[in-house]
N, C-alpha and C positions, 0 to 999 in steps of 0.2 A: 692270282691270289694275293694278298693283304700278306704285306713285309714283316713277320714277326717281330718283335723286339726283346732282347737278352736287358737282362741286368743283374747286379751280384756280386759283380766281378770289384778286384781290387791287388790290394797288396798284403801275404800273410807270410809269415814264419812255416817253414817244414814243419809238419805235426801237427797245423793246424786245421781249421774247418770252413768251408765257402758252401754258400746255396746261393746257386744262381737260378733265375728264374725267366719264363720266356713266356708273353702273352701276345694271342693274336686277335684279332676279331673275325666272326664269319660263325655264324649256323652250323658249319661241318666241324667244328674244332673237335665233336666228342667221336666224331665216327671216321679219324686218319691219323695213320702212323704220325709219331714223332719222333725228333731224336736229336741228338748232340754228335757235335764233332771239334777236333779242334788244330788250329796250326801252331807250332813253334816257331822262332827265331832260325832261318834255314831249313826249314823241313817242309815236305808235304802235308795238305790236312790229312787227317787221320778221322777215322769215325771213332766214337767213346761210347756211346751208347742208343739204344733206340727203344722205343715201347707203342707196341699196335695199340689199337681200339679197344682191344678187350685185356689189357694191359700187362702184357708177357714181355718181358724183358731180354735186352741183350748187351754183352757189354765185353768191350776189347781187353783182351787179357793183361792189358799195361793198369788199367784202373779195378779192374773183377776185385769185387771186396771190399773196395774202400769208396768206390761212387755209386747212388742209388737215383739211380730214375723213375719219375714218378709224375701224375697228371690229375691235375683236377679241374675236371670238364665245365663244373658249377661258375668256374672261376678263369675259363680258355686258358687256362697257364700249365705249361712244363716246368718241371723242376730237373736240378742237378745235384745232389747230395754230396761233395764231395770232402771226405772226409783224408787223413793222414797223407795229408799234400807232399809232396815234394817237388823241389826242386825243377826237377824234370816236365811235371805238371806244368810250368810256364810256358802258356798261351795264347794264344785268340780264340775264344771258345765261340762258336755258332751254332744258333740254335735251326732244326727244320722243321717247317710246319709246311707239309702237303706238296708241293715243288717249290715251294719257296724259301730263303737263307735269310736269317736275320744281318745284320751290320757285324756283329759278334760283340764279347765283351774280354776284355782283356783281365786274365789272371797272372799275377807274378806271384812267385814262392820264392821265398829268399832263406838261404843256408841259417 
């Protein structure tokens, strides 16, 4: 499958707000799962969130609430909503499209 690509990512203040965005190419984009995950600085990746084909959501209980995922098929792209960032939040976010990992895109939150 065709390497997704993340973008979005950057440097913000605690409290603040990031969309990251993730396009792939390929005919199948409207009809497979998607989803986010992310690593930290000494940590294992973690999943953040995913959304099937018919787009029902799911989301790890670190971000529930404050990150919204979401897809527009018109346009092959996954989004990341994330909003009331913290700190903790700093990452490598990676996007998945179908069995395959995007490169990721690096999020910093700073105090």
């Amino acid at each position: 499958q065709v390497q997704p690509v993340e973008s979005g990512g950057g440097l913000v203040q605690a409290g603040e707000s990031l969309r990251l965005s993730c396009s792939a190419s390929g005919s199948i984009f409207s009809i497979i799962a998607l989803g986010w995950s992310r690593q930290a600085p000494g940590k294992q990746r973690e999943w953040v969130a995913s959304i099937t084909a018919g787009g029902s959501t799911n989301y790890a209980d670190s971000v529930k609430g404050r990150f919204t995922i979401s897809r527009d098929n018109a346009k092959n792209t996954v989004y990341l909503q994330m909003n009331s960032l913290k700190p903790e939040d700093t990452a490598v976010y990676y996007c998945k499209y179908g069995l395959s990992w995007g490169q990721g895109t690096q999020v910093t939150v700073s105090s």
